[in-house]
C-alpha positions as a LaTeX table, in Angstrom:
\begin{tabular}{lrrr}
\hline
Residue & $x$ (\AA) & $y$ (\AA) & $z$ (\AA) \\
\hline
Unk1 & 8.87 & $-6.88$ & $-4.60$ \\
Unk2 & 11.23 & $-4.04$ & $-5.37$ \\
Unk3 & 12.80 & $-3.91$ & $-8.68$ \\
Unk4 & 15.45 & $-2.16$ & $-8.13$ \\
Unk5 & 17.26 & $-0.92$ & $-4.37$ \\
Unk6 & 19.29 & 2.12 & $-3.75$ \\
Unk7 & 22.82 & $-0.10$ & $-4.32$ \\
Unk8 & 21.46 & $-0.31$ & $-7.92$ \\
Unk9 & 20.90 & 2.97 & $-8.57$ \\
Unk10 & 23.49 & 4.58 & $-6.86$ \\
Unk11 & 26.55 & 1.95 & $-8.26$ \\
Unk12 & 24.84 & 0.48 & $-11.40$ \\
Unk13 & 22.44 & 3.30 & $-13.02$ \\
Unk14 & 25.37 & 5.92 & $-11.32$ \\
Unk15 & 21.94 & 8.16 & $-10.29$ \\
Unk16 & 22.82 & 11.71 & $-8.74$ \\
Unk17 & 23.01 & 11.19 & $-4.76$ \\
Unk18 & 19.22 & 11.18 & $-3.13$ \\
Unk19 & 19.64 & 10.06 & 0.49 \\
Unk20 & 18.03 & 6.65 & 0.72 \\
Unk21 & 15.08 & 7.45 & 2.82 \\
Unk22 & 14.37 & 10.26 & $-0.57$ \\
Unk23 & 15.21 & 7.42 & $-2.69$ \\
Unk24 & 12.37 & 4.69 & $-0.82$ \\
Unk25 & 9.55 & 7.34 & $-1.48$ \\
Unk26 & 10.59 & 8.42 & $-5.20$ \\
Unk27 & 10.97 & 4.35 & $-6.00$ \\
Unk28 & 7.29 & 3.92 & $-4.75$ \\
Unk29 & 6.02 & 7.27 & $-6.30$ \\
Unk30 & 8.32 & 6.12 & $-10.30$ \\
Unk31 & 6.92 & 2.60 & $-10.13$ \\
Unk32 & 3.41 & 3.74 & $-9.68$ \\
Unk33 & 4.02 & 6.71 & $-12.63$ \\
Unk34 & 5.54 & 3.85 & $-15.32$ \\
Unk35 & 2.82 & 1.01 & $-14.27$ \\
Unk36 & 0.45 & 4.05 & $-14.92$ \\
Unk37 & 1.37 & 4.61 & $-18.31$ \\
Unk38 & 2.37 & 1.48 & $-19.32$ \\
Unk39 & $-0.72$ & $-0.03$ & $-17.64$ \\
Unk40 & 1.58 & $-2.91$ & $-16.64$ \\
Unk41 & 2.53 & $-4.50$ & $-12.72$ \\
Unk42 & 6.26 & $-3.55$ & $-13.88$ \\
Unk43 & 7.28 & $-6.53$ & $-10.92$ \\
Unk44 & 5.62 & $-9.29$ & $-13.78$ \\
Unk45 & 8.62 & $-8.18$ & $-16.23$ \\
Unk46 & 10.13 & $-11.39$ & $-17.13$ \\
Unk47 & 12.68 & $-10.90$ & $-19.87$ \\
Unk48 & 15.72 & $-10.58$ & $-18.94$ \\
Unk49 & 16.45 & $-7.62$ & $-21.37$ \\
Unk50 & 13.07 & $-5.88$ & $-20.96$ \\
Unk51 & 13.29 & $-6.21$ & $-16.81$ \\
Unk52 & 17.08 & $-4.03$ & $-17.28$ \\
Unk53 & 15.20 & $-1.57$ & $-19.38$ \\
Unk54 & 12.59 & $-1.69$ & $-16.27$ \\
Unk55 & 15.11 & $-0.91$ & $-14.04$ \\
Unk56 & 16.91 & 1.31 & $-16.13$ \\
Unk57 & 13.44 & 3.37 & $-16.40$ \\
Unk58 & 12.91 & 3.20 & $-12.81$ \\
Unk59 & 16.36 & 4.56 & $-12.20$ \\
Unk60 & 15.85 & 7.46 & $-14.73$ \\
Unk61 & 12.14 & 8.34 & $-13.28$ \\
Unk62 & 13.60 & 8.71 & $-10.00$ \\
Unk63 & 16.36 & 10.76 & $-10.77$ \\
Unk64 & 14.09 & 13.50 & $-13.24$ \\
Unk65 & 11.84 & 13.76 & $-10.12$ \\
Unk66 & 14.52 & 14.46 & $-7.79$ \\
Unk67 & 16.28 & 16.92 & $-10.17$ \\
Unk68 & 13.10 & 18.28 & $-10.29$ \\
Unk69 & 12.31 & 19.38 & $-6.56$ \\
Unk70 & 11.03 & 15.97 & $-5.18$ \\
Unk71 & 7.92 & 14.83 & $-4.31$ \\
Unk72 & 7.26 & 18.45 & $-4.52$ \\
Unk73 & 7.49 & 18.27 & $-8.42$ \\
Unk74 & 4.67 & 15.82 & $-8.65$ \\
Unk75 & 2.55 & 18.45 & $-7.70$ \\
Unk76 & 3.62 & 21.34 & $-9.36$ \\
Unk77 & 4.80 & 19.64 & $-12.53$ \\
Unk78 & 5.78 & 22.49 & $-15.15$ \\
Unk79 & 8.71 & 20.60 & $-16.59$ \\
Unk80 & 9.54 & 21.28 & $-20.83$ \\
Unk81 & 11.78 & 19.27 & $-23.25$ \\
Unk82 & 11.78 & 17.34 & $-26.24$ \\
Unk83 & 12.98 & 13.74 & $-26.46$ \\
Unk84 & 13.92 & 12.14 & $-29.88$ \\
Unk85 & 15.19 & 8.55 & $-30.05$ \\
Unk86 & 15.06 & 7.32 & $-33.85$ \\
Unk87 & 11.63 & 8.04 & $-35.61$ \\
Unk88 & 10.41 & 7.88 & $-32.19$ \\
Unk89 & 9.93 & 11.88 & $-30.92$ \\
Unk90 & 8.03 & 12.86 & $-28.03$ \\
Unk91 & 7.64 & 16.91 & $-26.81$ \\
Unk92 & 6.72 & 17.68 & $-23.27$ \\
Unk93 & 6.81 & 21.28 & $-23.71$ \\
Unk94 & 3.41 & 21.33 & $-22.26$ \\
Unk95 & 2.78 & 22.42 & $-18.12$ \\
Unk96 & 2.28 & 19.15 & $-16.20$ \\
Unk97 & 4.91 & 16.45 & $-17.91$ \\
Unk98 & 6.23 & 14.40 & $-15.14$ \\
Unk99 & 7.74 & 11.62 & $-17.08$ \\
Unk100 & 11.28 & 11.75 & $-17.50$ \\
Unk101 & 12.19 & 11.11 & $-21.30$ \\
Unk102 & 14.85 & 9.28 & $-21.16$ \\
Unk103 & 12.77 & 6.96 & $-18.74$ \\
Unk104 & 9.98 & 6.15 & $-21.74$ \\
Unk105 & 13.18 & 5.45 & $-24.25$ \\
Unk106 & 14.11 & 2.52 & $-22.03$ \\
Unk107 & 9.93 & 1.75 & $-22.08$ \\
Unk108 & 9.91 & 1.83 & $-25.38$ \\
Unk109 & 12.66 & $-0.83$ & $-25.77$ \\
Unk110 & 11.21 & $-3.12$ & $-23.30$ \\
Unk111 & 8.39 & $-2.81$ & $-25.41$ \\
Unk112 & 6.21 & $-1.58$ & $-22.87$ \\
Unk113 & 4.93 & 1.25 & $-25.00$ \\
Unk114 & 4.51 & 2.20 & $-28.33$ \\
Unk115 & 5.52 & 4.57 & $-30.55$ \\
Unk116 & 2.25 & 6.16 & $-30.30$ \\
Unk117 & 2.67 & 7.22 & $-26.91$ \\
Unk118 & 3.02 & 10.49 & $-27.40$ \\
Unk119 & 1.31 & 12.57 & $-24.61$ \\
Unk120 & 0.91 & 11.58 & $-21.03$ \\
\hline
\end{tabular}
């Protein structure tokens, strides 16, 4: 079951334009990356307010990727930042982060992660 489709992310999430077939491979490629880390099946999200954050983390995944290089990105991964939401602070100034920050803010709302979750 797909959590979210490319109507959602284009009109709801307003995502920077992939073309849908990019969009079908970085949904399948985000999904796996979030149920990784959260160690979750993200399609057994329930709650209504946790499932948007799903989404909204899907959406966000997808779009760091892309604004990344792609698929490409994945494998090369030499992305930097800082992401600070509250007490909650996370640095990914290290080679190799492929998580999108603002993708494990709406994690940790669902409540999918913890505040611990520091390095990936």
């Amino acid at each position: 079951m797909d959590l979210i489709t490319y109507d959602f992310y284009i009109n709801d999430y307003a995502g920077v334009f992939i073309s849908q077939e990019d969009f079908i491979a970085l949904y399948k490629r985000s999904k796996e990356l979030l149920e990784n880390i959260t160690m979750t099946d993200l399609s057994l999200v329930k709650k209504e307010k946790s499932l948007m954050e799903v989404k909204y983390a899907l959406c966000a995944e997808i779009e760091f990727i892309n604004m990344n290089g792609g698929l490409d990105f994945l494998l090369d991964a030499n992305s930097k930042g800082s992401f600070s939401m509250g007490r909650f602070s996370l640095s990914v100034n290290e080679p190799g982060s492929i998580i999108s920050p603002i993708a494990l803010g709406h994690l940790l709302r669902a409540g999918l992660i913890s505040r611990r979750v520091l390095c990936i």
